[in-house]
ZAPARO-480028 format. One record per residue (C-alpha): residue number from 1; x, y, z. Coordinates in steps of 0.02 Angstrom, whole numbers, plus 50000, padded with zeros to 5 digits. Example, Ala and Ser with C-alpha at 12.3 -4.5 7.8 and 13.67 -1.06 7.14 Angstrom:
<pts>
<pt><lumse>1</lumse><x>50615</x><y>49775</y><z>50390</z></pt>
<pt><lumse>2</lumse><x>50684</x><y>49947</y><z>50357</z></pt>
</pts>
This chain:
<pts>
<pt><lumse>1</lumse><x>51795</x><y>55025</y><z>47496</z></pt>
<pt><lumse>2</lumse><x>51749</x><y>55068</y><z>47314</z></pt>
<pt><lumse>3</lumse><x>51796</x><y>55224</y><z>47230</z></pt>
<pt><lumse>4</lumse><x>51714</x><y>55216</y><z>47089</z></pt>
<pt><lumse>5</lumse><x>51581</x><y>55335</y><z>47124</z></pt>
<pt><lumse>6</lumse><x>51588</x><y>55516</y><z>47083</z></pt>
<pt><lumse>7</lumse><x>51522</x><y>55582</y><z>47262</z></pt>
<pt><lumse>8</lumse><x>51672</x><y>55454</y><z>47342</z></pt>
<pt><lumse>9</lumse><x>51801</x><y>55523</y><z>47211</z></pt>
<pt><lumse>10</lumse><x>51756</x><y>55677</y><z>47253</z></pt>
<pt><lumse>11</lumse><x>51752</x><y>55652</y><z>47479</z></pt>
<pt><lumse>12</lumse><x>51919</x><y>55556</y><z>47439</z></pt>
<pt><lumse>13</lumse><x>52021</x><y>55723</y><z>47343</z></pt>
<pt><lumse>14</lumse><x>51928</x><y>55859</y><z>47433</z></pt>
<pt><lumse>15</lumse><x>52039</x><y>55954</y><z>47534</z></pt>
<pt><lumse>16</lumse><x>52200</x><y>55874</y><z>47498</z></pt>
<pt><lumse>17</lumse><x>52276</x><y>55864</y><z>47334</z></pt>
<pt><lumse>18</lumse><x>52177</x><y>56032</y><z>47284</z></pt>
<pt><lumse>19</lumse><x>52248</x><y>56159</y><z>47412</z></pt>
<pt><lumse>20</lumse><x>52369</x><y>56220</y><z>47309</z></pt>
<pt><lumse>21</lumse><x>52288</x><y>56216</y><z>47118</z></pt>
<pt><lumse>22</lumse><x>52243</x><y>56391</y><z>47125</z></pt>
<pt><lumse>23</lumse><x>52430</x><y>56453</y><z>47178</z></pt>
<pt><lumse>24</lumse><x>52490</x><y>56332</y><z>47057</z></pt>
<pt><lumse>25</lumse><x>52395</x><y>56396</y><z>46910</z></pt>
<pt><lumse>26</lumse><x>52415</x><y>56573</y><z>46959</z></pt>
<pt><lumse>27</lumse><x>52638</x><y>56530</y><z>46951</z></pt>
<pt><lumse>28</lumse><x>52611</x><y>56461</y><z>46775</z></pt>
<pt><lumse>29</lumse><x>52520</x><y>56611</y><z>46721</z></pt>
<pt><lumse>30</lumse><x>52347</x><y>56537</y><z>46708</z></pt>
<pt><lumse>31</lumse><x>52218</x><y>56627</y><z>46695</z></pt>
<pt><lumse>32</lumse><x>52022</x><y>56513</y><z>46757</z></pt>
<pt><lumse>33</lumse><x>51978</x><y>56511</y><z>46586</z></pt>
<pt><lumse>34</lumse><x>52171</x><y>56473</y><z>46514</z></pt>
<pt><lumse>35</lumse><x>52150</x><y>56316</y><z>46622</z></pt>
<pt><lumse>36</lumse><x>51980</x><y>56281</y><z>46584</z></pt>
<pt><lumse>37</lumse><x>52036</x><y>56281</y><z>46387</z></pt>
<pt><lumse>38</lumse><x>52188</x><y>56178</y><z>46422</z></pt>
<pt><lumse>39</lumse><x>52116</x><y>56046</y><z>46523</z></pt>
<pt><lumse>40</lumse><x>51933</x><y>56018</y><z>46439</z></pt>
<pt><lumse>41</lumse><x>51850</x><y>56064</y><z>46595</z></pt>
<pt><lumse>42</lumse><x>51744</x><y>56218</y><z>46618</z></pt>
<pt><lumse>43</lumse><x>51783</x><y>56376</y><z>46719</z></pt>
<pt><lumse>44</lumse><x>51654</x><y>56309</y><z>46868</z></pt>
<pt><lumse>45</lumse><x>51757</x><y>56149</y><z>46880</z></pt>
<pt><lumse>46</lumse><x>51921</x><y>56248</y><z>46900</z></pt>
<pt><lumse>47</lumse><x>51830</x><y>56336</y><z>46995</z></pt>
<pt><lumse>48</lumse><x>51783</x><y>56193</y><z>47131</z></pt>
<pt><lumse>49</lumse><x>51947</x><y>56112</y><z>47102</z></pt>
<pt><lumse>50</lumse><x>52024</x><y>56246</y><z>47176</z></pt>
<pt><lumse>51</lumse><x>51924</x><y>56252</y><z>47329</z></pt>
<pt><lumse>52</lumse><x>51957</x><y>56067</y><z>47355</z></pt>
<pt><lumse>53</lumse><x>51796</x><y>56004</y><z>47264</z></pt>
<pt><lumse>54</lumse><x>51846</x><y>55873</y><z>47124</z></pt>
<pt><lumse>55</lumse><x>51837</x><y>55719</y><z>47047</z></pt>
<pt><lumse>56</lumse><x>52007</x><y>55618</y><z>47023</z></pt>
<pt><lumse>57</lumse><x>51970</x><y>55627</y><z>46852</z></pt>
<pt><lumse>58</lumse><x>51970</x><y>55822</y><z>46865</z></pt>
<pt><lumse>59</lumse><x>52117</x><y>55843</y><z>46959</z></pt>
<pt><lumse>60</lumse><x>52232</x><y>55731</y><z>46850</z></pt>
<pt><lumse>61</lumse><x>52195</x><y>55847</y><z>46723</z></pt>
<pt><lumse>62</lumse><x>52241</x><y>55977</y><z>46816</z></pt>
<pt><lumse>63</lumse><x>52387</x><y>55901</y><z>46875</z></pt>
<pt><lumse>64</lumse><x>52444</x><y>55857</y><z>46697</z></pt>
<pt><lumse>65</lumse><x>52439</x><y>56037</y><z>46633</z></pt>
<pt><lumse>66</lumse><x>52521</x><y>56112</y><z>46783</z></pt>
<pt><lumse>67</lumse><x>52671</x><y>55996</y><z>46800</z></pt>
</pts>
């Protein structure tokens, strides 16, 4: 199977790795937009990260800022 699309990126992460972003970001004091800043990604993407709609792309940079 290849993952190199965006739309299989996306079906592949969705739902798993994203359930607890939100709870994560909210720990670390985070506001939407303090994540949005920190990561490069804009408030929508946090946004549908957090309800378990991201690339892998997205969500490493997530994960990097979080950890």
């Amino acid at each position: 199977m290849d993952y190199t699309s965006k739309n299989e990126d996306i079906a592949v992460v969705a739902g798993t790795v994203n359930s607890d972003l939100g709870a994560r970001r909210n720990a670390k004091g985070y506001s939407e937009e303090d994540l949005a800043i920190a990561t490069g990604l804009t408030i929508s993407e946090i946004v549908a990260a957090e309800k378990g709609f991201a690339s892998v792309d997205q969500v490493e940079r997530i994960e990097r800022v979080l950890r």
